[in-house]
Each structure stands twice: as structure tokens, then as C-alpha cells.
PLY file of the C-alpha trace (Angstrom):
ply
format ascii 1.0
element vertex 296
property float x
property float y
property float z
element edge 295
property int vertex1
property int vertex2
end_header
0.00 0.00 0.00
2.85 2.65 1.07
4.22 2.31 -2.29
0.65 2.05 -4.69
0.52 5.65 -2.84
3.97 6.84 -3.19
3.28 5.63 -7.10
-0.04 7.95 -7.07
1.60 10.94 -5.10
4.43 11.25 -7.73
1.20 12.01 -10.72
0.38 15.83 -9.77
4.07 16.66 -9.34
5.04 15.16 -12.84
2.10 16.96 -14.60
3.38 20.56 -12.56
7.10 19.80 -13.59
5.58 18.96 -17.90
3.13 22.37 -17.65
6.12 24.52 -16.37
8.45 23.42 -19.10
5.97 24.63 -21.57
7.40 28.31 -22.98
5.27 31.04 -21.89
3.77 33.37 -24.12
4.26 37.19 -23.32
1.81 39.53 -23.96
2.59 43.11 -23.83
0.47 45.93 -22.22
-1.49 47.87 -24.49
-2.46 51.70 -23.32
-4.63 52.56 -26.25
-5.49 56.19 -24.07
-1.58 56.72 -23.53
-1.27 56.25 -27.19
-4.05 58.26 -28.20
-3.00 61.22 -25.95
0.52 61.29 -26.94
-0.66 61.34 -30.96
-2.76 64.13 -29.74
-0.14 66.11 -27.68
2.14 65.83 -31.00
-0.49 66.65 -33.43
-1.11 70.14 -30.69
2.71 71.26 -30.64
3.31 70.68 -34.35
0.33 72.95 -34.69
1.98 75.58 -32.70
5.11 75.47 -34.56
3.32 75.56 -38.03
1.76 78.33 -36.53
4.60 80.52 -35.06
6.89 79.16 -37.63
4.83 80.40 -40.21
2.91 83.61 -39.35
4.82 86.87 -40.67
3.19 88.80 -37.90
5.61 87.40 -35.22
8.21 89.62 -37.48
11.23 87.09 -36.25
13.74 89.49 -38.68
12.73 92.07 -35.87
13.23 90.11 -32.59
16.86 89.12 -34.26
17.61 92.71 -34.64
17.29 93.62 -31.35
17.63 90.15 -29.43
21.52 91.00 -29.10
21.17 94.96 -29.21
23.29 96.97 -26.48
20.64 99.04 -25.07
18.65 95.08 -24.18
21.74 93.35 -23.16
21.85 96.37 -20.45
18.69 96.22 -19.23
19.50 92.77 -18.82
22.00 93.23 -17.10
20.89 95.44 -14.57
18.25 92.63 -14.19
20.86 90.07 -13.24
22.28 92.36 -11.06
19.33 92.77 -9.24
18.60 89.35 -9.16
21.90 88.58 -7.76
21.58 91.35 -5.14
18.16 90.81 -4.18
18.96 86.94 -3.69
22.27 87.90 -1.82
20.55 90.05 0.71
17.60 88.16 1.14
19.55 84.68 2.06
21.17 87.17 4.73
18.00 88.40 5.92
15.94 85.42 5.78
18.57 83.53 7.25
18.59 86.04 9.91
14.65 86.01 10.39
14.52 82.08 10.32
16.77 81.43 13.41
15.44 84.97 14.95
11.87 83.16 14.71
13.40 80.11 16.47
14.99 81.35 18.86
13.44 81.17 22.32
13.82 85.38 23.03
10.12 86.09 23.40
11.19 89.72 21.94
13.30 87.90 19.11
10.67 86.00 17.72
7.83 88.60 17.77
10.08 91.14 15.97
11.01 88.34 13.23
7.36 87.40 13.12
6.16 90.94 12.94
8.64 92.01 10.58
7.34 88.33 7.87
3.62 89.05 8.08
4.51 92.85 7.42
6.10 92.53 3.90
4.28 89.16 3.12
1.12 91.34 3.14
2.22 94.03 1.56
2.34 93.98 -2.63
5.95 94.39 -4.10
5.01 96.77 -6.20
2.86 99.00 -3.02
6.80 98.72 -1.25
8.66 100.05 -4.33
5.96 103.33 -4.67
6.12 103.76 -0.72
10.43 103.83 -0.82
10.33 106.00 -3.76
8.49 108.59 -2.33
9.97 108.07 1.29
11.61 111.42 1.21
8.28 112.75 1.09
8.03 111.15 4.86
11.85 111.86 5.63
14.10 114.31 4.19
17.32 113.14 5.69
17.75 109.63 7.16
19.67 109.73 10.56
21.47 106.88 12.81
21.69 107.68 16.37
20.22 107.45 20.29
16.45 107.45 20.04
14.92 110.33 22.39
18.36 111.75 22.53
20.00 114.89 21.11
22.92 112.51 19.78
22.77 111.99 16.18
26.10 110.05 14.52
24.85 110.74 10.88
22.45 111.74 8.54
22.18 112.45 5.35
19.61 113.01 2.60
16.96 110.82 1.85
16.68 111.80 -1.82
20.52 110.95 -2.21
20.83 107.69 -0.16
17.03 105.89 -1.96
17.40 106.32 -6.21
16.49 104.21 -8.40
18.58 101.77 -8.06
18.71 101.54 -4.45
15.15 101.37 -3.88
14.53 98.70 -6.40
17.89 96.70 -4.21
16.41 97.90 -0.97
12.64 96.71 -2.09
13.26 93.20 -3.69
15.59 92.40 -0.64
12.79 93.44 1.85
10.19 91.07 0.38
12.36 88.62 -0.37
14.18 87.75 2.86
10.45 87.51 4.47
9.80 84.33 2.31
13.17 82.67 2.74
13.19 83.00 6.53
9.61 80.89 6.41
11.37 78.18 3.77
14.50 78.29 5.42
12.77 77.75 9.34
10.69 75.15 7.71
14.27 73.71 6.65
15.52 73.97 9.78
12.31 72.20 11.14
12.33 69.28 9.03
15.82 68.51 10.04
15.36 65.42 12.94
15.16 65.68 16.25
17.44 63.27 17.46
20.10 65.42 14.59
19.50 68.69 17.79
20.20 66.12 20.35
23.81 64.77 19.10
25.02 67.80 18.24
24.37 69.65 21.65
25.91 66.35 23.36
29.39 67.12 21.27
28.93 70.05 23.50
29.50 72.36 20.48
28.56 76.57 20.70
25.39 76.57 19.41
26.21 78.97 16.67
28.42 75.96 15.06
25.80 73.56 15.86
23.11 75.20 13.68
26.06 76.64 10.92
27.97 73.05 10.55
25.58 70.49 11.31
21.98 71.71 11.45
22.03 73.92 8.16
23.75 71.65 5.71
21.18 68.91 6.42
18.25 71.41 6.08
19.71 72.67 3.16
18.19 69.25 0.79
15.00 70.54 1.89
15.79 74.66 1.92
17.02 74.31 -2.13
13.83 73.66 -4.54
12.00 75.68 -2.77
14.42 78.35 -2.67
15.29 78.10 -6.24
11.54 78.60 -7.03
11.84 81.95 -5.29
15.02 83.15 -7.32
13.35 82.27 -10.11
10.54 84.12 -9.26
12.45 87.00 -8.23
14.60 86.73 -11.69
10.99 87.70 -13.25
9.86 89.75 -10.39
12.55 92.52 -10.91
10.21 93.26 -14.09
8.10 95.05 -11.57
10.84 98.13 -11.16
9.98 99.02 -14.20
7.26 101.65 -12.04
10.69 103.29 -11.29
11.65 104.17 -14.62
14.76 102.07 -13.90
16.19 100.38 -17.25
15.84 96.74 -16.57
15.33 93.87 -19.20
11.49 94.80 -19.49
11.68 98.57 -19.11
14.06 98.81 -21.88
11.66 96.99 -24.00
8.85 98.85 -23.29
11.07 102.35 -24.14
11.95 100.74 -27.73
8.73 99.48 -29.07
7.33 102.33 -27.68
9.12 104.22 -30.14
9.30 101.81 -32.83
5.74 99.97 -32.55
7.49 96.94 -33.21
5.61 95.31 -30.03
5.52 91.57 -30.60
8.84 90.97 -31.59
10.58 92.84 -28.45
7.86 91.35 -26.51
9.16 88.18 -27.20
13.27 89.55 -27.09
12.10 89.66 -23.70
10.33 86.16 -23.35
12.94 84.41 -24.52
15.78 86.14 -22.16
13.60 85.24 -19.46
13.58 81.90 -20.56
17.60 81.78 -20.99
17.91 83.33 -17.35
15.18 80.68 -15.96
17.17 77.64 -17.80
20.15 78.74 -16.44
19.36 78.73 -12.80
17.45 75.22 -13.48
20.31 73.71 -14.42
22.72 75.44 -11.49
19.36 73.93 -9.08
20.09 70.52 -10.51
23.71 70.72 -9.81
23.36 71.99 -6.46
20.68 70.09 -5.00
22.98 66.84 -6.10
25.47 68.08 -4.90
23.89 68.44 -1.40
22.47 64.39 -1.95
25.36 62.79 -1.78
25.51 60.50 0.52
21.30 60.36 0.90
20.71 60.18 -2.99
22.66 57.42 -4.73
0 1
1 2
2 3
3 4
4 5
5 6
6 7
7 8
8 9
9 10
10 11
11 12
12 13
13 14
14 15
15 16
16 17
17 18
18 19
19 20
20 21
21 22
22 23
23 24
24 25
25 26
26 27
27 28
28 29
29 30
30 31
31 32
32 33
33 34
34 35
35 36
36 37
37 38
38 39
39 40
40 41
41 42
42 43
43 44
44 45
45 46
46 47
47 48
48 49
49 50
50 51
51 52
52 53
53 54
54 55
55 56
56 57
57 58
58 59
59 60
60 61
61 62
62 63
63 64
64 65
65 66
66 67
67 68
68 69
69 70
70 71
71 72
72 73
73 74
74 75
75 76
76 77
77 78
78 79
79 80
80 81
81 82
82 83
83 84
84 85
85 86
86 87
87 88
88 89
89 90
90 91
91 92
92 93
93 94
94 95
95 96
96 97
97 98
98 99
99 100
100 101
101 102
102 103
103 104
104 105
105 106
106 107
107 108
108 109
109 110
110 111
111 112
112 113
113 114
114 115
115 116
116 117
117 118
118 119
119 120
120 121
121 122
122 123
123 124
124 125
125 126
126 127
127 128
128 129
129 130
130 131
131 132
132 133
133 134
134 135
135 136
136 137
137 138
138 139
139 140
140 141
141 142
142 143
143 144
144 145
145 146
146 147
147 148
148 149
149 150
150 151
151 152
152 153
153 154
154 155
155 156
156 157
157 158
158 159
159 160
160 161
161 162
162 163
163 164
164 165
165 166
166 167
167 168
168 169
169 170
170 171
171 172
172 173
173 174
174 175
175 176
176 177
177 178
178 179
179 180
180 181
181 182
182 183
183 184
184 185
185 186
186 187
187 188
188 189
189 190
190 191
191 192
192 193
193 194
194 195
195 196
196 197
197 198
198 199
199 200
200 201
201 202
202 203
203 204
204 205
205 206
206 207
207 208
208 209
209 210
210 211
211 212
212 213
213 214
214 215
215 216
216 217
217 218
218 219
219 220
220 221
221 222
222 223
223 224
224 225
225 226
226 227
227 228
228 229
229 230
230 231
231 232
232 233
233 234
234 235
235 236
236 237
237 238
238 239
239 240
240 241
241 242
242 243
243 244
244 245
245 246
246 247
247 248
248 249
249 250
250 251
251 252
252 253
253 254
254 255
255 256
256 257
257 258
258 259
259 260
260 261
261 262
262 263
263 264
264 265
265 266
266 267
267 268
268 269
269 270
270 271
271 272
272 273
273 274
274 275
275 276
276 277
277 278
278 279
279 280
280 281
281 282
282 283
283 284
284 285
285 286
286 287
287 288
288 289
289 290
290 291
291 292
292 293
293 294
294 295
């Protein structure tokens, strides 16, 4: 009997052993949708390009006239040199603000709080009007004792705030307000237990938060904070209120006098789009950069 059912058991393993030789047929997926919206996507661009490509009313001989033209290439440049001060001051700032709103000063943190919901309220462009005419408020700016005689300098207001210096002074104000809430929400997202070791190496606790807090915030602190220097890259458009010859106010001066408005219109577009690309490919960079070791 043991081996009429050692003889029967062997059947079912057999037949599994002759079905799994068998070659298996492979079927691929089929998206029929996926298909259908990428012929659709295709046929759309291709439209677009027919269409730009094609219509003499985007006058393309115009926009390569000017596209390299002095007078653009130094509006643009006063735009990247806005953008690069504006950025500069406002990682001070914010930086500044961030561990000022951490802190546990009870006066520290309501000033840094005050001072974010203050020019996160307030419109860029309603700061840049209100500095330009700040003279009308102050005619000389002065640094000394408050409800004191002593005064250590002053000077006019209409001298120290131009142009320039309001558009600098404006963009930095705004700016530094948002990075100190992206960089303190860095800081937050940093662990716990990351606080703990470094206080037990019994480090100062300005080169706790500077060497080991910071740089581990900083994989969370960088997309966001690109987003806002590219925003501020097209944001510095908004001077133009101050007659100041950026990128967009020097357009607006030549097709003004040419009526060539497309074409500069898009001179414009596109260096937007160069300066954009740019600092989307420095982000990529960085941000791996700052991965290594958590990104493989």
C-alpha cells in the first residue's frame, strides 16, 4: 500500500514539472489612451510650430535685430544684477529672520514674526511706490540714540534711496520675508534626534546650527528656494514703475518708439527663458550636490 501511494503521489508533481516546461507566451500591455493622448499632444505642438513658424506677424527678422542689441543686453543686465543682489541680501536676511523666529527670546521672535507678516502682506510693487516717495516722509535719514539729542549721521533721503537703491532695498525686503519661512521650515524638518547629538558634542550653538543643522536642512531649503530666485529673476520686471532700465523697461522704451511690439515682446520672453534655464540647471547641480551620501 505505502508504495501504490507513493506511485499515485508522484502524478500531480510530474504533470506541474511537464506544464512549467511549456514556454510562456508574453503579452505586452497595451495603453490605447496613452497612445491616443501622446498622438494628440504631437499633433497640438506641431500645430503651434506651423503656426509661429509660419505667421509673418511674429516679425522674427525684428526680434533678431534687437535680441543682441546693447541698449537690451543692459537692461538685462541690470536685471541680473538685481537678481543677484536681491537673492544675496535676502539669504542674509531670511537667514537672519529664520533662526530669529526660532529662537526662544520672546522679543526675538515677535520682531522676526512681525517684521514676515509685514512685507508678506504688503504687494511688491505697493513697497517700491512707498520707498520712492519716502523722502516725502523723511528728508534726511539719521542713525543715532532714540529720544536723545545725539545723532552720529544723517544724510539726505533723496541721495541715499534712487532708483537703483530702492529697487535693491525693495526686492531684498520682500524677499528675505519668504526665505526665513522656507529656510525655518528647513531647519524644522531637520530630525530631532540630529539637535540632540550635536548639543551632546557640546559644540557653541552657533556651530551647531552653521555646521551640522544647516547643511542637512539645506536638501530641503534648495527647490523651494530656487523657485523663489526664479521668481524674483521675473519679479525685478516690476521696477519698471521706477523708470529704472531693466530687461522689461528697456523693452517697453523701444517698441514704444518703434511699434514693433511683438517681436521685443518676445526679445524679452525668450531672455527670461535663458535666465530661468540657467538657474534650473545650477538647481540641478546643487541640490545633487547636497544628496550625496542620501541620494545614490
Amino acid at each position: 500500500m505505502s508504495q501504490i501511494n507513493s506511485t499515485n503521489s508522484q502524478h500531480p508533481t510530474s504533470d506541474v514539472h511537464i506544464a512549467s516546461s511549456e514556454p510562456l507566451q508574453v503579452v505586452p500591455a497595451r495603453y490605447p489612451l496613452r497612445l491616443l493622448g501622446a498622438i494628440f499632444s504631437v499633433f497640438i505642438l506641431l500645430a503651434i510650430i506651423q503656426s509661429v513658424a509660419t505667421n509673418p506677424r511674429w516679425e522674427w527678422g525684428v526680434f533678431r535685430q534687437w535680441f543682441f542689441d546693447p541698449y537690451i543686453l543692459s537692461g538685462l543686465g541690470k536685471t541680473l544684477l538685481l537678481t543677484l543682489l536681491g537673492t544675496l541680501f535676502g539669504i542674509i536676511f531670511g537667514t537672519a529672520l529664520a533662526l530669529a523666529r526660532l529662537s526662544q527670546s520672546y522679543l526675538l521672535n515677535s520682531l522676526a514674526w512681525g517684521y514676515i507678516w509685514l512685507f508678506r502682506s504688503l504687494p511688491l510693487l505697493l513697497v517700491l511706490i512707498i520707498l520712492y516717495n519716502f523722502s516725502y516722509l523723511y528728508e534726511n535719514l539719521s542713525l543715532g540714540i532714540p529720544f536723545t539729542p545725539w545723532v552720529f549721521y544723517t544724510h539726505s533721503t533723496v541721495d541715499v534711496l534712487n532708483q537703483f537703491s530702492v529697487a535693491v532695498l525693495g526686492l531684498s525686503l520682500v524677499q528675505s520675508a519668504y526665505t526665513a519661512e522656507i529656510i525655518r521650515g528647513g531647519i524644522l524638518g531637520v530630525d530631532a534626534g540630529q539637535h540632540e547629538a550635536a548639543a551632546a558634542l557640546g559644540l557653541p550653538a552657533y556651530r551647531r546650527t552653521f555646521r551640522i543643522i544647516i547643511p542637512q536642512a539645506l536638501r530641503a531649503i534648495l527647490p523651494t528656494g530656487f523657485n523663489e530666485i526664479i521668481g524674483l529673476a521675473k519679479g525685478t520686471s516690476i521696477v519698471y514703475v521706477l523708470s529704472m532700465p531693466e530687461l522689461f523697461y528697456t523693452v517697453q522704451v523701444i517698441y514704444n518708439r518703434t511699434q514693433q511690439v511683438i517681436p521685443l515682446l518676445m526679445v524679452a520672453a525668450v531672455w527670461y527663458l535663458v535666465i530661468t534655464t540657467v538657474l534650473s540647471v545650477l538647481q540641478y547641480y546643487v541640490e545633487r550636490y547636497f544628496s550625496r551620501g542620501a541620494v545614490r
